[in-house]
C-alpha positions in Angstrom: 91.3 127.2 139.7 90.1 126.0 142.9 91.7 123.1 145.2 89.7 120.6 143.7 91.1 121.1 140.6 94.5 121.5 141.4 94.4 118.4 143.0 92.9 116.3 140.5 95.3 118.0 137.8 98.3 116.8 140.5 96.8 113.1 140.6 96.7 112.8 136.6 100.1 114.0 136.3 101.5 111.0 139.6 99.5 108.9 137.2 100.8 109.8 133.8 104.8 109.9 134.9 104.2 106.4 136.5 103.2 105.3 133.4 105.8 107.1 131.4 108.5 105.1 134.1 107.0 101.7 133.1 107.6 101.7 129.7 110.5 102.7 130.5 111.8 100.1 132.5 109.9 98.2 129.5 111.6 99.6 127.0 115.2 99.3 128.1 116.1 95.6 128.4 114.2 94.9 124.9 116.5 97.4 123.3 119.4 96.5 124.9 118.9 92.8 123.1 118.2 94.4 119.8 121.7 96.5 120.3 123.7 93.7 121.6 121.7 91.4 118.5 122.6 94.1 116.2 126.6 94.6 117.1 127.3 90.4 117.6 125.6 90.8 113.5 128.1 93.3 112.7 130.9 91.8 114.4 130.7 88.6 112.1 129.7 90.2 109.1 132.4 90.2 106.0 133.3 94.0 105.9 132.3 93.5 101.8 129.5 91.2 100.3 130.5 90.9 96.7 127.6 90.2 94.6 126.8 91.2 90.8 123.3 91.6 91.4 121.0 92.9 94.0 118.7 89.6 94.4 122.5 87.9 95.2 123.2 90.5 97.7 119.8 90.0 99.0 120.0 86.6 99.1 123.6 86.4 100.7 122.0 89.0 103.5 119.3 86.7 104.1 121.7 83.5 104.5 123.8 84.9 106.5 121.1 85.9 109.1 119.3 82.8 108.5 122.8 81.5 109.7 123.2 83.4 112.7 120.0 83.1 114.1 120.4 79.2 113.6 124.0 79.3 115.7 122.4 81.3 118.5 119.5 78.5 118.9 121.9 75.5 118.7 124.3 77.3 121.3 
């Protein structure tokens, strides 16, 4: 390998781990939301959903998301 390549092999890598850091920096807020979002769900959420079938168990799952994505927009 001569310095020429060396070089341009040294400017694709700066090139590829700045990319790599912002989708990071991308990356981290969204699924911080989706974590936070995901324990406030659990945190209200009956510790048992007692339904007979699984289209009422479906259903109650939907409502109750349904329900807590209306109380976040009205807060």
């Amino acid at each position: 390998m001569d310095a020429e390549s060396l070089r341009l092999m040294k400017e694709n890598l700066t090139v590829i781990a700045k990319m790599n850091l912002g989708r990071r920096f991308l990356k981290e807020p969204m699924r911080k939301v989706i974590e936070t979002t995901f324990s406030m769900l659990k945190g209200l959420f009956l510790r048992k959903i007692h339904a007979v079938t699984f289209k009422g168990f479906l259903l109650k799952l939907v409502m109750f998301i349904v329900g807590f994505t209306f109380s976040k927009l009205v807060q």
